[in-house]
PyMOL commands that place a pseudoatom at each C-alpha (Angstrom):
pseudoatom trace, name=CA, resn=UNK, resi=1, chain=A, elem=C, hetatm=0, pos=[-9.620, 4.367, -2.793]
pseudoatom trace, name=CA, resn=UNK, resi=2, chain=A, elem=C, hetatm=0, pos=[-5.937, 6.021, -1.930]
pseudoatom trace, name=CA, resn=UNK, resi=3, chain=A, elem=C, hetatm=0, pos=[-5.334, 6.413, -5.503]
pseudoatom trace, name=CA, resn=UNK, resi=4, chain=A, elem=C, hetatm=0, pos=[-9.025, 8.427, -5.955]
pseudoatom trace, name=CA, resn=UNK, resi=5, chain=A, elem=C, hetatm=0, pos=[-8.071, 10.468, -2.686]
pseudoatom trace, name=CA, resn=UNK, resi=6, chain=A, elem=C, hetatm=0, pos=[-4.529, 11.283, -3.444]
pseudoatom trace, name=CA, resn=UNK, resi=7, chain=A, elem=C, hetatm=0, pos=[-5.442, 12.230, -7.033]
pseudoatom trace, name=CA, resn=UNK, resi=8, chain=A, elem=C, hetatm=0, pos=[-8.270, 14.601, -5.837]
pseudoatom trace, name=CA, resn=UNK, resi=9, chain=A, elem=C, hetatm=0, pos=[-5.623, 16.014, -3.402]
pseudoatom trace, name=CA, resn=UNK, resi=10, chain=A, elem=C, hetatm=0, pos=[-2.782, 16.563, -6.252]
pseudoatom trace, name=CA, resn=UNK, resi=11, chain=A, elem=C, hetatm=0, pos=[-3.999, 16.974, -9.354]
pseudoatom trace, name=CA, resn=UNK, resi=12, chain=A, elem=C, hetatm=0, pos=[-7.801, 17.851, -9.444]
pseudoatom trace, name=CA, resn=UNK, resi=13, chain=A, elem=C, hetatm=0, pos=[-8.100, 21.142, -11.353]
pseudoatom trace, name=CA, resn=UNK, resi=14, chain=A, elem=C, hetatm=0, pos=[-4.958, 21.875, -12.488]
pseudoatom trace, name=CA, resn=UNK, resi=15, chain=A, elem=C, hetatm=0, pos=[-5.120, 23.452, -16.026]
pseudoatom trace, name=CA, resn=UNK, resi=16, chain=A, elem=C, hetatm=0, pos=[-3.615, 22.150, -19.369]
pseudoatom trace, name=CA, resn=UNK, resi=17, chain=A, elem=C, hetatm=0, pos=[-0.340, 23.795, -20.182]
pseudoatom trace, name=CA, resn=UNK, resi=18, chain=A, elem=C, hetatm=0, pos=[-0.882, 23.971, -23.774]
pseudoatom trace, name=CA, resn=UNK, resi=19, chain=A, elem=C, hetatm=0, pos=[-3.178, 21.824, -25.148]
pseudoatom trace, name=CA, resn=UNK, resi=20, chain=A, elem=C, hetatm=0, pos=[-7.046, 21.557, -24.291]
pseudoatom trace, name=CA, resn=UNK, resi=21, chain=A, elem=C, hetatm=0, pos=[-9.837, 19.321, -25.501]
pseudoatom trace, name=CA, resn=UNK, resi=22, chain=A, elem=C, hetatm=0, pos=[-10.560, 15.967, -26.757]
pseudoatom trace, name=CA, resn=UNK, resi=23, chain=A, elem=C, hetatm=0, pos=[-7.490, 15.805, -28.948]
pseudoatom trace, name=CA, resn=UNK, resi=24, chain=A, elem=C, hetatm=0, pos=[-4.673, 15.426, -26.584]
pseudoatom trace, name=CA, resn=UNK, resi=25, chain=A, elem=C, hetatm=0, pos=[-6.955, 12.585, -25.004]
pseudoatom trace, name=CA, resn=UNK, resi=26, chain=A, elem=C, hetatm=0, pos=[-7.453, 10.755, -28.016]
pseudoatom trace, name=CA, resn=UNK, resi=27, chain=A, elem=C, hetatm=0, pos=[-3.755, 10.661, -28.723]
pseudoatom trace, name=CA, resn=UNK, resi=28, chain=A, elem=C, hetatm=0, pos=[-2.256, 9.948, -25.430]
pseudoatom trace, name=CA, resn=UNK, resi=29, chain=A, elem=C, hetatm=0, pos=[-4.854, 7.064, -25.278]
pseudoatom trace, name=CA, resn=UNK, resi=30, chain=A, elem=C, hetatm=0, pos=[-3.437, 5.525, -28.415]
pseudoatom trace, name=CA, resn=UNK, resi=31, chain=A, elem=C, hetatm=0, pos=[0.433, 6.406, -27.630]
pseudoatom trace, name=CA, resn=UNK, resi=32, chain=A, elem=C, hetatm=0, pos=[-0.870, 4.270, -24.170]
pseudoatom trace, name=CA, resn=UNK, resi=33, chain=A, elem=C, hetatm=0, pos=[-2.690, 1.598, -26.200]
pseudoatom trace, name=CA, resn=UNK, resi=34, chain=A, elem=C, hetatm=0, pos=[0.650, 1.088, -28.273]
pseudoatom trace, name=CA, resn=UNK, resi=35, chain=A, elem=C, hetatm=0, pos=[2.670, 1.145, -25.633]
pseudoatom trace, name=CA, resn=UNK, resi=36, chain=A, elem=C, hetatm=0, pos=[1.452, -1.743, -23.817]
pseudoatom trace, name=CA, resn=UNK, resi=37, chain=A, elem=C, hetatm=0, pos=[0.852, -3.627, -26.697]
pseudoatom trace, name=CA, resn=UNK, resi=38, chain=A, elem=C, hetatm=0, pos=[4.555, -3.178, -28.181]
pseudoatom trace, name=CA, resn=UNK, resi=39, chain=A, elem=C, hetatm=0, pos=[6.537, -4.498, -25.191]
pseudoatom trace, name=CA, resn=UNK, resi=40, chain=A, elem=C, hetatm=0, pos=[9.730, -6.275, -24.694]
pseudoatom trace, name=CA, resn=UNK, resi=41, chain=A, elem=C, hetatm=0, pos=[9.504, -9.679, -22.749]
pseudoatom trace, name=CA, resn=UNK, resi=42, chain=A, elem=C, hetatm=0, pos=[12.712, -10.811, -20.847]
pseudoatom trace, name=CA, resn=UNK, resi=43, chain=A, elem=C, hetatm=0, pos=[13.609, -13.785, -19.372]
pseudoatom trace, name=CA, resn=UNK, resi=44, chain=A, elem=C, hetatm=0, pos=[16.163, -14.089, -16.744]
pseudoatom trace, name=CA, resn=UNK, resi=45, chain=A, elem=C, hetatm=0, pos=[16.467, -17.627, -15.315]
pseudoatom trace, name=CA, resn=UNK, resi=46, chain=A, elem=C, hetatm=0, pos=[13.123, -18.527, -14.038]
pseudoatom trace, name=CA, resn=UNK, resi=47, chain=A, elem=C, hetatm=0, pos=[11.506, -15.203, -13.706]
pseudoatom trace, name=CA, resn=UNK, resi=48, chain=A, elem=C, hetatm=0, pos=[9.644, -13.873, -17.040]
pseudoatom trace, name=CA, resn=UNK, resi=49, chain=A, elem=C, hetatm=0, pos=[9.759, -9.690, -16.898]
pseudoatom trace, name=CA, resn=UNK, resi=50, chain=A, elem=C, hetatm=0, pos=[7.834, -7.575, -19.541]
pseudoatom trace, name=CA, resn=UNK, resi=51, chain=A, elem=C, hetatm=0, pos=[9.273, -3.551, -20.228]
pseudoatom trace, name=CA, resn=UNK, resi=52, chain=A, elem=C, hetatm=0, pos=[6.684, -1.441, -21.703]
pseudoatom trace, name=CA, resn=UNK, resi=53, chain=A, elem=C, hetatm=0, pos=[7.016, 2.160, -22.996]
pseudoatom trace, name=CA, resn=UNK, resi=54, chain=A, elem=C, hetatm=0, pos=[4.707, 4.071, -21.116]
pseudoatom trace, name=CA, resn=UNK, resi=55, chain=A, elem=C, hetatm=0, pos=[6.910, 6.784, -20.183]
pseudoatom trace, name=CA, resn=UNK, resi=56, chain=A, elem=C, hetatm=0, pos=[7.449, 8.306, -23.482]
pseudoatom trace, name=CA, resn=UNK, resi=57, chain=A, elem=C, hetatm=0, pos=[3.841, 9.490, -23.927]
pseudoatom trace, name=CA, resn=UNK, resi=58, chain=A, elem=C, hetatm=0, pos=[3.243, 9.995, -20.238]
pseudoatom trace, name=CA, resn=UNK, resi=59, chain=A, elem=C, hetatm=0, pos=[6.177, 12.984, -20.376]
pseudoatom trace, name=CA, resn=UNK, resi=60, chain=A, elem=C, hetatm=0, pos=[5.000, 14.110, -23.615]
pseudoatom trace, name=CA, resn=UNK, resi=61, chain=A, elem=C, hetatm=0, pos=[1.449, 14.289, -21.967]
pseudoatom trace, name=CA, resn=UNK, resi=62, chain=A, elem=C, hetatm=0, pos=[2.982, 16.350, -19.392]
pseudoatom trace, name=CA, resn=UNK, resi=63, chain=A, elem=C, hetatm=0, pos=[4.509, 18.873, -21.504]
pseudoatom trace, name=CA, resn=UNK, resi=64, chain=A, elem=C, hetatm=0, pos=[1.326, 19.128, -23.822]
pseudoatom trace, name=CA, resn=UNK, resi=65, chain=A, elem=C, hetatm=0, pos=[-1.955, 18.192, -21.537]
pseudoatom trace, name=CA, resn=UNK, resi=66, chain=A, elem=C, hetatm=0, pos=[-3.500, 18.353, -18.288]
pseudoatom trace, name=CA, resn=UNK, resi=67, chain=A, elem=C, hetatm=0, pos=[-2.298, 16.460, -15.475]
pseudoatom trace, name=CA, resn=UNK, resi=68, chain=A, elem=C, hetatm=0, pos=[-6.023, 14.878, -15.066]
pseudoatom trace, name=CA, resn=UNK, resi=69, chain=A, elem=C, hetatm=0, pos=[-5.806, 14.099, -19.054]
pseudoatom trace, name=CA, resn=UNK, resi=70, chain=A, elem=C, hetatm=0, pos=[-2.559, 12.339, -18.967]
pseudoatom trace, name=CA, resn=UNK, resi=71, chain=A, elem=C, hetatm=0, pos=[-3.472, 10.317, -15.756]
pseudoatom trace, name=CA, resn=UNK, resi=72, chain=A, elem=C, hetatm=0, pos=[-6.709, 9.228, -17.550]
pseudoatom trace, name=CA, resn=UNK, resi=73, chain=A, elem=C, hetatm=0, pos=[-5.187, 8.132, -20.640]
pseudoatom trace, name=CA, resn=UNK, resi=74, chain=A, elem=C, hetatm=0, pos=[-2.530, 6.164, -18.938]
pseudoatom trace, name=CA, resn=UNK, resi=75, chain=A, elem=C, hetatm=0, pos=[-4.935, 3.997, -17.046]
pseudoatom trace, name=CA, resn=UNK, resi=76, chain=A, elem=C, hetatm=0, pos=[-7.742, 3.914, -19.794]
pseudoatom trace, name=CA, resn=UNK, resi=77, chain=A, elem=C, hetatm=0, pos=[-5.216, 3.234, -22.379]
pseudoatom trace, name=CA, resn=UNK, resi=78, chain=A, elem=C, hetatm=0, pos=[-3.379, 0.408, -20.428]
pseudoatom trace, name=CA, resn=UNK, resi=79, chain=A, elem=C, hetatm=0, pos=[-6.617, -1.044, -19.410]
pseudoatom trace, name=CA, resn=UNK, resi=80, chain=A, elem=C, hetatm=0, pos=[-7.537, -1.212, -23.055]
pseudoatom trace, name=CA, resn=UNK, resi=81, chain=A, elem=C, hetatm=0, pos=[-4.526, -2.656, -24.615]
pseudoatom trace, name=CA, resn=UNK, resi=82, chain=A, elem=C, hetatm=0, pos=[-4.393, -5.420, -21.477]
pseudoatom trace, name=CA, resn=UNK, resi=83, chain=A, elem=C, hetatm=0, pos=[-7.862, -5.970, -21.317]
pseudoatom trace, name=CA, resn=UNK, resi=84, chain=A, elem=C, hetatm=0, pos=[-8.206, -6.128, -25.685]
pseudoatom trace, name=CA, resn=UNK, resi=85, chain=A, elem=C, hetatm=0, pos=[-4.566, -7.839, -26.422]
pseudoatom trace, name=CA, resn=UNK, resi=86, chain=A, elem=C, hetatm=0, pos=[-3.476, -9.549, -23.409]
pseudoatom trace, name=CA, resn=UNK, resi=87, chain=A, elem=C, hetatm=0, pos=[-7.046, -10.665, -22.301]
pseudoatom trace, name=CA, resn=UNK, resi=88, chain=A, elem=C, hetatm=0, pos=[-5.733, -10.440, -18.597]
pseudoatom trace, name=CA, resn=UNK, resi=89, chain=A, elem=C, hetatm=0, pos=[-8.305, -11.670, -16.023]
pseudoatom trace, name=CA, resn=UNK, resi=90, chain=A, elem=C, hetatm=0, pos=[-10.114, -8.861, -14.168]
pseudoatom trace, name=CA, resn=UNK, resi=91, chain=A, elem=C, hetatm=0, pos=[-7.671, -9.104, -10.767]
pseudoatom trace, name=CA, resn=UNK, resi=92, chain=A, elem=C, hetatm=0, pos=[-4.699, -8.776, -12.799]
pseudoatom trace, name=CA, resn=UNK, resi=93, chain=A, elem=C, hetatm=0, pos=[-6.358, -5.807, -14.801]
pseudoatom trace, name=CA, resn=UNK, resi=94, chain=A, elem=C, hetatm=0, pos=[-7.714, -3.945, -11.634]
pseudoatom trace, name=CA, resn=UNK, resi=95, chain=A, elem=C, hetatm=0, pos=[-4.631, -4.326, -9.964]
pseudoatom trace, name=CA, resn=UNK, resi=96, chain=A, elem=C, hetatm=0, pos=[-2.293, -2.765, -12.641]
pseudoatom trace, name=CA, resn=UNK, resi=97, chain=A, elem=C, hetatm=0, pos=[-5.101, -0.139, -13.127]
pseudoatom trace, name=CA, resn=UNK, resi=98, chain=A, elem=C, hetatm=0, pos=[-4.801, 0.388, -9.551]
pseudoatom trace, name=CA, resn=UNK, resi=99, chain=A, elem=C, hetatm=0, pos=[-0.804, 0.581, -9.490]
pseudoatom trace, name=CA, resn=UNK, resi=100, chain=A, elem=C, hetatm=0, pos=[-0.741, 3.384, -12.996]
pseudoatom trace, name=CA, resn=UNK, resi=101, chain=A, elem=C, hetatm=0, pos=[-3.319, 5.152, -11.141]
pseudoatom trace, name=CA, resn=UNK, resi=102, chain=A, elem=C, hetatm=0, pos=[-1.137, 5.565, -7.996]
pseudoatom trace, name=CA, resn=UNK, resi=103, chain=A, elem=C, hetatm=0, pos=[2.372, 6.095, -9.775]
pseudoatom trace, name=CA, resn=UNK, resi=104, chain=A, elem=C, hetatm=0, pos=[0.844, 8.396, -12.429]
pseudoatom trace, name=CA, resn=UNK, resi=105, chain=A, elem=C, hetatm=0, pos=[-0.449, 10.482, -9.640]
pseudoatom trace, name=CA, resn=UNK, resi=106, chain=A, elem=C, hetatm=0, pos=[2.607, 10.305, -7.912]
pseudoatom trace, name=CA, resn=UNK, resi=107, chain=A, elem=C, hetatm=0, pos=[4.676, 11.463, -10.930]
pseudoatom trace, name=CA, resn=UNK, resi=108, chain=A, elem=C, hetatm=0, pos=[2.347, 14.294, -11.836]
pseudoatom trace, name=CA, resn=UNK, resi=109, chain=A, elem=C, hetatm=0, pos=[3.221, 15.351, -8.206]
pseudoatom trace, name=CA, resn=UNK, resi=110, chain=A, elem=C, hetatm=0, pos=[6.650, 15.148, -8.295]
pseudoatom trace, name=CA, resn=UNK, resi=111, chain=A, elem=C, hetatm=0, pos=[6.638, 17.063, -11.939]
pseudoatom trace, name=CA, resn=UNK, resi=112, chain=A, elem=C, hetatm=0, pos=[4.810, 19.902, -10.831]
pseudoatom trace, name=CA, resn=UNK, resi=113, chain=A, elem=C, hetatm=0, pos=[6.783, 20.640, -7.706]
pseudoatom trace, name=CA, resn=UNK, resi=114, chain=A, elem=C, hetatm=0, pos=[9.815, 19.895, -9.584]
pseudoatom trace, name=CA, resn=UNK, resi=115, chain=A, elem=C, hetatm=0, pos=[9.304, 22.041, -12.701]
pseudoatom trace, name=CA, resn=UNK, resi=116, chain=A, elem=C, hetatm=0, pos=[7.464, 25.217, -10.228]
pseudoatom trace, name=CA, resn=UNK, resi=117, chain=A, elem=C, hetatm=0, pos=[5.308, 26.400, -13.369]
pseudoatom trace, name=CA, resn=UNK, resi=118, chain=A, elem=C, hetatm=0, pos=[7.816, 27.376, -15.287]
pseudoatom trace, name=CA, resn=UNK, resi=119, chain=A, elem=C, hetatm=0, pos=[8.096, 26.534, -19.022]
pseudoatom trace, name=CA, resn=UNK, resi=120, chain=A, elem=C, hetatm=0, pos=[8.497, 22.325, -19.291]
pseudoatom trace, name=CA, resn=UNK, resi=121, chain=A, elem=C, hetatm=0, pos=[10.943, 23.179, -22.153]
pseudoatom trace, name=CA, resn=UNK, resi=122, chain=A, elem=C, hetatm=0, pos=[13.071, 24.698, -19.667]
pseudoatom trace, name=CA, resn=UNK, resi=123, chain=A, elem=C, hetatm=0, pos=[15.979, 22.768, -18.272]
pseudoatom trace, name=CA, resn=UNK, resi=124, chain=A, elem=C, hetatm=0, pos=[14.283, 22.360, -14.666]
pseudoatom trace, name=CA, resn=UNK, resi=125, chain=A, elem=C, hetatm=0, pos=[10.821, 21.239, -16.760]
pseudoatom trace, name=CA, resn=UNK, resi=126, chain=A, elem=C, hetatm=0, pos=[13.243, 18.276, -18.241]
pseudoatom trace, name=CA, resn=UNK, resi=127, chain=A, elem=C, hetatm=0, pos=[14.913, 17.733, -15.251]
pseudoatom trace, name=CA, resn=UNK, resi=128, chain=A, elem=C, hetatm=0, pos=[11.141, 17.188, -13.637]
pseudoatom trace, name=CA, resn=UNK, resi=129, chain=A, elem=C, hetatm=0, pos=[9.963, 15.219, -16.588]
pseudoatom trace, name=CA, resn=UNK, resi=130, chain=A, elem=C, hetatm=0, pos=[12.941, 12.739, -16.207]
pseudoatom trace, name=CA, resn=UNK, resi=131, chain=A, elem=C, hetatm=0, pos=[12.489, 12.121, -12.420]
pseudoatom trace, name=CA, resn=UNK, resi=132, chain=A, elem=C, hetatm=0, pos=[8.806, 11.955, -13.015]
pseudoatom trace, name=CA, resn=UNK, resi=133, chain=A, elem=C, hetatm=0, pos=[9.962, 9.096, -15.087]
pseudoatom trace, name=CA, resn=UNK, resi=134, chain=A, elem=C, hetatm=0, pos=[11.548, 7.394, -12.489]
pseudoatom trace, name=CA, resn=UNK, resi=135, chain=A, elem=C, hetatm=0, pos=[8.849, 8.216, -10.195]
pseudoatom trace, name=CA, resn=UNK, resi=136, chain=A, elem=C, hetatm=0, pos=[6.461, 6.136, -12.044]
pseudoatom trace, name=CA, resn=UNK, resi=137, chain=A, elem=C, hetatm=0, pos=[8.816, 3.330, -12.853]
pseudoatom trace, name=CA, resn=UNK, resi=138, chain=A, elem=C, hetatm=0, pos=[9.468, 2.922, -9.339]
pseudoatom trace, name=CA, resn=UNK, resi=139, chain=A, elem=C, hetatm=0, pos=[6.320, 2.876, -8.351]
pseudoatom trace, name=CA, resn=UNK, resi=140, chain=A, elem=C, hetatm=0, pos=[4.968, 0.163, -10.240]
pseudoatom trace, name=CA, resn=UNK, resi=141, chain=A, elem=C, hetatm=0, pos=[8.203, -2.021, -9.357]
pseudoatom trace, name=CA, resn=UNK, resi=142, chain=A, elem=C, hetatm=0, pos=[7.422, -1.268, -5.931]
pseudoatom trace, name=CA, resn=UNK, resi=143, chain=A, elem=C, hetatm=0, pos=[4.061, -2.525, -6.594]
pseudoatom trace, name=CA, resn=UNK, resi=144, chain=A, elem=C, hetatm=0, pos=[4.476, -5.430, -8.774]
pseudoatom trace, name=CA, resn=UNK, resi=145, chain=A, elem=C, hetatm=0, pos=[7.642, -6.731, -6.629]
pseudoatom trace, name=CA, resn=UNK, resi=146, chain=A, elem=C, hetatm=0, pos=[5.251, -6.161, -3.842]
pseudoatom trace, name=CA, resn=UNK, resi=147, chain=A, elem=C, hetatm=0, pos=[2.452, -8.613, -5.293]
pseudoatom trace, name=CA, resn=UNK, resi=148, chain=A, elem=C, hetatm=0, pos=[4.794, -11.323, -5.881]
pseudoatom trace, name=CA, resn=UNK, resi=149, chain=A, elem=C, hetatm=0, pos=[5.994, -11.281, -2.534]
pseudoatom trace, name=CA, resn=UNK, resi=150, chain=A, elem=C, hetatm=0, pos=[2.812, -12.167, -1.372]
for i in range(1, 150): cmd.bond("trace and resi %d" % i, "trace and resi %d" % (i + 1))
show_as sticks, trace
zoom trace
């Protein structure tokens, strides 16, 4: 529920910067589908960690699609590949649906108030699209160091 609230605070409405339509959907889905699918799995004593990709096509959606088009496609695509590949039970799907959800939106934010509508090409467009990055990496390490806590 805070993820459906904060998006409809932050990014509901906000127009595509370039691209419009189906298209960008379609191929930000796949980038996300591949993404999860082609991950890296290290193991450091005990403790199993998996590194996925997702950031590449989650900046290039930012450059080249609407905020509400590249948050969709990063939890639809996710969900897909974990849901089709992984075969992760519902709990563990919801929750990481929940978690992209919350750090896309997050990101998104911290893009747009970094890169203040100029061009994304720009050097303070890169400069946003890099700590949007980090914005969304920490937020699911936040979330997933979070869950095994408990």
């Amino acid at each position: 529920m805070g993820a459906a609230v904060l998006h409809m605070v932050t990014v509901a409405g906000r127009p595509a910067p370039e691209l419009h339509g189906i298209a960008p959907l379609l191929g930000l889905l796949a980038m996300f589908v591949v993404a999860e699918i082609a991950v890296v799995h290290i193991t450091i004593g005990r403790d199993a960690h998996t590194i996925a990709f997702a950031e590449i096509p989650f900046v290039l959606g930012l450059f080249f699609a609407s905020p509400g088009t590249v948050i969709t496609a990063r939890v639809v695509g996710g969900a897909v590949a974990l849901f089709w590949h992984r075969r992760q039970t519902l709990l563990k799907l919801a929750f990481n649906m929940a978690q992209w959800w919350i750090g896309a939106i997050a990101a998104v934010a911290a893009w747009t108030a970094l890169s203040g509508g100029g061009s994304p090409f720009a050097a303070r467009g890169l400069v946003a699209a890099f700590v949007a990055a980090l914005v969304i990496e920490m937020s699911s390490s936040v979330a997933v160091t979070g869950v095994i806590a408990l």
